[in-house]
N, C-alpha and C positions, 0 to 999 in steps of 0.2 A: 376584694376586701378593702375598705374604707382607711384611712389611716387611723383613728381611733382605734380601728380591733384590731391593728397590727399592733400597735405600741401596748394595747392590751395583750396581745398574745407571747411577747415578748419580755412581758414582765416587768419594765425599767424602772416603772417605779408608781406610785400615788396620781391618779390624775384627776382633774374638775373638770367635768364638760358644761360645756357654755354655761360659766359665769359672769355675772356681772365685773367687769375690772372697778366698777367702784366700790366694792367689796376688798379689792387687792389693791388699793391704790391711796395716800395720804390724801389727797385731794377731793377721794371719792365722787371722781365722775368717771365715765367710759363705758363704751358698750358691753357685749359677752365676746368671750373668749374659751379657749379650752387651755387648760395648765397644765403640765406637765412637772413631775417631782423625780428627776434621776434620784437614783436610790446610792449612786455612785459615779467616778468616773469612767468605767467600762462601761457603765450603763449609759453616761452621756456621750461617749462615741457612739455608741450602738444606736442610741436615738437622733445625731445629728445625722448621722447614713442614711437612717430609713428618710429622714426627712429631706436630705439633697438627693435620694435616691428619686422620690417621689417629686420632685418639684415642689416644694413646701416649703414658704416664709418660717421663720422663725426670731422672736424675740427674747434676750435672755434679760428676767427681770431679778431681781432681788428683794427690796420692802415696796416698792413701788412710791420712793417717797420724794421724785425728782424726775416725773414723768406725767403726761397728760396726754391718756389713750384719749383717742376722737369717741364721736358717740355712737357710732355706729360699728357693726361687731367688727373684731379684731381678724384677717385672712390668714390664716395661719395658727402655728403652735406658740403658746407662752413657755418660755423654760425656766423654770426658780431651782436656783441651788440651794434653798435651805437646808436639806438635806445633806449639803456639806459642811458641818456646822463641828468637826473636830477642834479641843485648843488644845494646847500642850504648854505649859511655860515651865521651862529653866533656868533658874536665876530672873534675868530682866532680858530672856530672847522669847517670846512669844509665839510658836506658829500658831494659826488657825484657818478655817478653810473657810473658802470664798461667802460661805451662806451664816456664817456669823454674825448676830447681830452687834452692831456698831457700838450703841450705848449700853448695851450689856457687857461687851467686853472690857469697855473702856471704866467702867464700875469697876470690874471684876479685880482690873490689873490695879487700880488704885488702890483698894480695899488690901491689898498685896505691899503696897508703900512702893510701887511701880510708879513712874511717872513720866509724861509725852504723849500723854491718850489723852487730860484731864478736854483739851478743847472740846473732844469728841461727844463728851456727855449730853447734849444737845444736841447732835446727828443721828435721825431716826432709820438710820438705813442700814445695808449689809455692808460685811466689809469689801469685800468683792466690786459695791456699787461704789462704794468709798475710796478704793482704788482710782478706779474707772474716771473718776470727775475729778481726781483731786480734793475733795471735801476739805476742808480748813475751816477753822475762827481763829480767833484771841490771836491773831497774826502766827499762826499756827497751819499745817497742813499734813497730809497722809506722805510727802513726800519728804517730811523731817526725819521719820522712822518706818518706813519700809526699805527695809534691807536687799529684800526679793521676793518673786513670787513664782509661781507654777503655774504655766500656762498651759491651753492647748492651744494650738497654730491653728490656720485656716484648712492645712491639711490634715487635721486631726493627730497631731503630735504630739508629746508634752514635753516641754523645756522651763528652763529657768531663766528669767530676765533677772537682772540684777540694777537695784537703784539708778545704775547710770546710764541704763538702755531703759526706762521706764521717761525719760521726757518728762518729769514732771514741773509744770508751772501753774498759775492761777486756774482753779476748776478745769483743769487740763492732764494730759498724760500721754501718754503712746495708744493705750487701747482706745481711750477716746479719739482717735489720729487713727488706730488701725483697727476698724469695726471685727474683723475676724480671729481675733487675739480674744481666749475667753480666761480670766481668771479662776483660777482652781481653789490655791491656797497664798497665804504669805506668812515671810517670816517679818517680822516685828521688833527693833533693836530699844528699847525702851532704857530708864535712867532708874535705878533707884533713889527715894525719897522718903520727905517724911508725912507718914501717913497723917498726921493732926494736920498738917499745912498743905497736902494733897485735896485734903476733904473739904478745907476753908475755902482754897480756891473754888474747888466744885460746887459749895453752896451758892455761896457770891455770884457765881456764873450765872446757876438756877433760877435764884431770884431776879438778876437785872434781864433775864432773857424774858421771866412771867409777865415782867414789866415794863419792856420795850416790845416784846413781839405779840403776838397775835394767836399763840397757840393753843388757846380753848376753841379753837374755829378748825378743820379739817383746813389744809395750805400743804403745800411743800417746801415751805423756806424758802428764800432770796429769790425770789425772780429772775433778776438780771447780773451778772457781774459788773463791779462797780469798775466805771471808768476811770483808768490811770488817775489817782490825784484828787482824788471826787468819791461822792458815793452815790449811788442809784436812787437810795429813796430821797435825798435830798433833793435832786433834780425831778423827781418825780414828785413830791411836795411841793415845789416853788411852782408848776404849772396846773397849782390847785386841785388835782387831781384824787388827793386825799380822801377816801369814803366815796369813793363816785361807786355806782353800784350799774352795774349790767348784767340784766337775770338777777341769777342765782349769787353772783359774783360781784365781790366790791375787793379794792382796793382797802386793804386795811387802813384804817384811820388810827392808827397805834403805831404803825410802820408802814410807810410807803413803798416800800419794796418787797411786801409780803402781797400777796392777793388770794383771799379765802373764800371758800363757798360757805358762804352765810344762808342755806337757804335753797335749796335741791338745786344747784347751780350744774347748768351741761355747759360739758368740754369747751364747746364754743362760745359759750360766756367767758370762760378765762381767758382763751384764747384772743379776744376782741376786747377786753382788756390790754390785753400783754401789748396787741396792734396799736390799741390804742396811745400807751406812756408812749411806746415807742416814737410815734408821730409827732406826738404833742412836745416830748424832749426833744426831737432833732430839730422842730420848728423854731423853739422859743434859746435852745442852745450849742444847734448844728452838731450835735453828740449823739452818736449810733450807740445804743443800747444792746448789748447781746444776750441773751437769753440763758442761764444758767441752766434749766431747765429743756428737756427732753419732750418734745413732740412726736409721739407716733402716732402715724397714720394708717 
């Protein structure tokens, strides 16, 4: 029996066989893949088994909006927690689970006069992914206000890390540090405020973001982390690079550290891009660029 009809026979939850990931991905490029939708956490133990049982990769994705599958199909299972999409708020403690969307929460809890999400409004991802990287703007991050979260371990356990075993620094964390650590849920310590001047900021944000970034274009946000003291598109700007276009793929001309597919751009258009600022910054200002974003191959 094929792994397919096993994970069909077993129930665990919703699956896509061989889709395109540029379907499931911001940047819409990547090959097919098959996706898998635990219906739960019993379910996603019982499907990480069958899959180390079987010798089977596995990727756990969540909005796909800080990721760039190659273009050829994916070996293995995609695993989305959407599906773990519970909130609960009391007073200003928020949990929710791993598959909740990002900017919808971060509405949800302002719309409330909730406030320490408002940066989030502009993060098109889960919170789970949100975790994972560290997400931040407006000198803001996911490490301000997570309190804790529910993991499972590499041996299929579930425990609680608490803010100060979670490592968080710039687009960084522990799970990003310990690839076998899968977020479940978190709780959330938020501030109350005032909903007229919650919302001002959140406009204000919307606007200067319609108007510095690049977001009528499929992208995944920031490229690179900006180097200590500096910022990415600037260094990426001053080596003219601006609007260069490869394939599909150009470097945003609005924001140098956005790079969009304008144009049925494959994986490896952005990707030779990304090779390319890289180069061209270390030549002209001996500064390694590192990659904010997620390469799977």
């Amino acid at each position: 029996m094929d792994i397919i009809s096993m994970i069909k026979k077993t129930k665990i939850g919703k699956i896509l066989e061989n889709v395109p990931m540029s379907e499931h991905t911001t940047y819409k490029v990547g090959g097919k893949a098959t996706i898998v939708f635990p219906k739960n956490i019993e379910k996603l133990i019982q499907l990480i088994k069958l899959l180390d049982e079987n010798k089977i990769n596995f990727k756990i994705l969540g909005n796909g909006s800080n990721v760039i599958f190659k273009d050829s199909d994916y070996e293995g299972i995609i695993i989305n927690l959407k599906e773990f999409k519970d909130i609960n708020i009391e007073g200003f403690t928020v949990r929710a689970g791993a598959g909740v969307n990002l900017m919808e929460l971060a509405y949800k809890t302002s719309r409330l006069g909730l406030t320490g999400l408002e940066f989030a409004t502009g993060i098109p991802g889960t919170l789970g992914g949100a975790i994972y990287m560290n997400a931040g703007a407006y000198k803001s991050d996911m490490g301000y206000i997570v309190s804790e979260i529910r993991v499972l371990t590499p041996d299929l356990k579930i425990m609680t890390l608490y803010n100060k075993d979670l490592n968080f620094h710039y687009r960084t964390s522990f799970l990003k540090e310990n690839l076998g650590y899968i977020c479940l849920e978190a709780k959330l310590i938020l501030k109350y405020g005032n909903k007229v001047e919650i919302k001002k900021v959140i406009e204000d944000r919307k606007q200067k973001r319609w108007l510095s970034q690049p977001l009528e274009y499929p992208c995944a946000g920031s490229v690179f982390r900006n180097p200590e003291n500096d910022f990415a598109g600037r260094l990426i700007e001053e080596c003219n690079l601006k609007g260069k276009i490869i394939g599909g793929a150009m470097i945003s001309s609005k924001h140098a550290n956005f790079i969009i597919n304008h144009g049925n751009a494959s994986a490896k258009d952005i990707k030779d891009l990304i090779k390319l600022a890289q180069k061209e910054v270390k030549n002209k200002f001996n500064i390694d660029l590192y990659l904010e974003q997620e390469i799977i191959e």
